[in-house]
N, C-alpha and C positions, 0 to 999 in steps of 0.2 A: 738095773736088770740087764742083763747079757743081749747079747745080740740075737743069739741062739733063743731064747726066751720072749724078746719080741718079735720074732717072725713069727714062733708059734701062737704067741695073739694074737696077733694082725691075722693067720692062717683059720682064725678060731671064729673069727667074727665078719670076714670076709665072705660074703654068700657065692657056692658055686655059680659055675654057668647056667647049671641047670634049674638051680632054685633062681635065678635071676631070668631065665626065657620062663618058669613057671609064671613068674611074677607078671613078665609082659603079658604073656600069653591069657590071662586071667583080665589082665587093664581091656585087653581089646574085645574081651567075650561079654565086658558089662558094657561097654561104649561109653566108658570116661574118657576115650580122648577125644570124642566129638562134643564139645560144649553146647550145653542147650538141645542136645537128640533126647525127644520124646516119641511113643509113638503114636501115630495118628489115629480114629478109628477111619473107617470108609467115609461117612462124613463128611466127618474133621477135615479130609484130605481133598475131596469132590472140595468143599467151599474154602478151602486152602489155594486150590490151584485156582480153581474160577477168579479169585480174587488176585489172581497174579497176574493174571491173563488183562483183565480188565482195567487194573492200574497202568501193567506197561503202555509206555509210550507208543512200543511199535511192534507187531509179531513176535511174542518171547520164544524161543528155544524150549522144546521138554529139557532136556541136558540143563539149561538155565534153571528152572523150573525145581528138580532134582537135586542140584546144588543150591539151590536155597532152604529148600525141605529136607535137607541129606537122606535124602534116601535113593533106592535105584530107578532111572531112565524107565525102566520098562513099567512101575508100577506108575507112575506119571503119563507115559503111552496110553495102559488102561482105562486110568480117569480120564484120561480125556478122551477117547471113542465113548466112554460114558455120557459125558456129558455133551458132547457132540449131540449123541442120541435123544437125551434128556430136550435138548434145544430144540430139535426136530420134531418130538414127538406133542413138543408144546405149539405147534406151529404157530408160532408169535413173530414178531418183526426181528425178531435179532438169530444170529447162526453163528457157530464156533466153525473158523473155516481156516485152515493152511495158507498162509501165505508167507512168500519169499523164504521158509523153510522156518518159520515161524506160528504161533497159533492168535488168534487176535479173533475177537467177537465185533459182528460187524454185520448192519442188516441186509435184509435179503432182498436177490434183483428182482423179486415181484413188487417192491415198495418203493425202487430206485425211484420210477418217475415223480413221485409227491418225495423226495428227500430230494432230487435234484429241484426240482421248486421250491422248496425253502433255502435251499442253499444259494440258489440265481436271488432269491429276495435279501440277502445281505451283502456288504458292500467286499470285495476279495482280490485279489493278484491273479487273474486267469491269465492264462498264457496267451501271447498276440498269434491270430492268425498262423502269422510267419514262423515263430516260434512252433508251436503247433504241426503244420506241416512238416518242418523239418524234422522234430519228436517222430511225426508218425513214417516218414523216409528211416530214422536211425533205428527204430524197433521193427520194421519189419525189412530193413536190409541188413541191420546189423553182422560183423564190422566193417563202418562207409567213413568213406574221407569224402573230406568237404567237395572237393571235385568232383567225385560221386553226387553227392547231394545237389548240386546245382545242374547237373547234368537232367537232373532227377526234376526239381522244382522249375529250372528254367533261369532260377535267380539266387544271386550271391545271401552268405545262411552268417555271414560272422557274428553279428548281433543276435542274433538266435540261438547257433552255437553258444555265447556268450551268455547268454541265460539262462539255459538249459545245465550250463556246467556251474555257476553261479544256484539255480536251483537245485542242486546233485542229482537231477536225473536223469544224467548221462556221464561216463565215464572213456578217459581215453583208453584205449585197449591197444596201444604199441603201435608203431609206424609200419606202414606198406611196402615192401620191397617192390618198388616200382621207382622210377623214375621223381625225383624230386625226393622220395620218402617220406609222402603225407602222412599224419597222423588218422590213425583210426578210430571211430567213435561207437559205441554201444552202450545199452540202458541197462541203469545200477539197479542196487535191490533197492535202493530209495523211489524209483518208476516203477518199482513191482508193489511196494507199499502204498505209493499214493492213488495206484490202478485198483489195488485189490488183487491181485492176481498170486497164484499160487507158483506160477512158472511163466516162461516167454510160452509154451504149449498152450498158455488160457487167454491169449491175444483174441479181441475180438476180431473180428475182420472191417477191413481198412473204410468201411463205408460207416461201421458203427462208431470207429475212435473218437470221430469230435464230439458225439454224445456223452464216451464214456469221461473225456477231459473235461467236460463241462464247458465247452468252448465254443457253444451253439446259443443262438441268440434270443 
């Protein structure tokens, strides 16, 4: 065959541009290129996401949430003011509540004091005293360098410091432009997770922290 004569096959059997973005365009309107995308009913989707929430280890993300479900952020948003509501309106010991920019089911402060008494009845790692104070100096002066802190407590924090960054719940946040250039300390979202807390905004005030640390006797 001539040259001339295979172009024009190759030309014959070659699909335009247009019949080839047809082609795409068609793949992405049935959602074959998302593997395993069904759709949910209302349901399906309510005890989809509850069931995400409650396995994670720690505040899941809607966005997380929606990328496991492939579907969009906002319909994830809905079910859960749904079931937020749903939780509420059961008024039972458990609440779907925001925390550290996360959602996580977790009961309520009407119940805290018999849940902190089962919890003081098992054996645990609570935080020393020392430890303790200095936590409650670095969240509610956040960001303090240790000179700060002892200025504060009265008495030297390194072993404290030390376990508190050994615990992650506290994080270094950059050195002071001051004289020596101490490091400055402030609390992770690991201190907002183990508080419960939605924001540094939902701190209790400083008379109630040893209660809510568990670190009362």
């Amino acid at each position: 065959m001539s040259e001339a004569g295979k172009a024009k096959k190759a030309k014959e059997v070659e699909p335009s541009d247009a019949e080839t973005a047809d082609v795409i365009a068609a793949e992405l309107d049935d959602g074959s290129e998302v593997e395993g995308r069904r759709d949910l009913s209302a349901a399906e989707l309510r005890g989809a996401v509850e069931s995400l929430i409650f396995v994670a280890e720690e505040p899941i993300a809607a966005k997380t949430i929606a990328d496991v479900l492939k579907i969009e952020v906002s319909e994830v948003d809905e079910t859960i003011q749904d079931l937020a509501g749903e939780f509420d309106q059961r008024s039972g010991g458990l609440q779907l509540r925001e925390i550290a920019g996360g959602w996580q089911i977790a009961t309520r402060p009407e119940h805290h004091e018999h849940v902190r008494a089962y919890l003081k009845s098992k054996p645990s790692a609570k935080l020393s005293l020392a430890a303790l104070e200095t936590l409650a100096v670095i969240a509610y002066k956040q960001p303090v360098t240790v000179p700060e802190i002892l200025d504060i407590r009265g008495v030297q924090s390194p072993s404290a410091i030390k376990t508190l960054l050994e615990k992650r719940l506290i994080v270094a946040r950059g050195r002071k432009e001051t004289v020596g250039r101490p490091m400055m300390y402030g609390t992770s979202k690991e201190f907002l997770i183990q508080f419960g807390l939605k924001d540094l905004s939902e701190l209790p005030s400083i008379e109630d922290f040893q209660d809510l640390a568990g670190g009362g006797s």
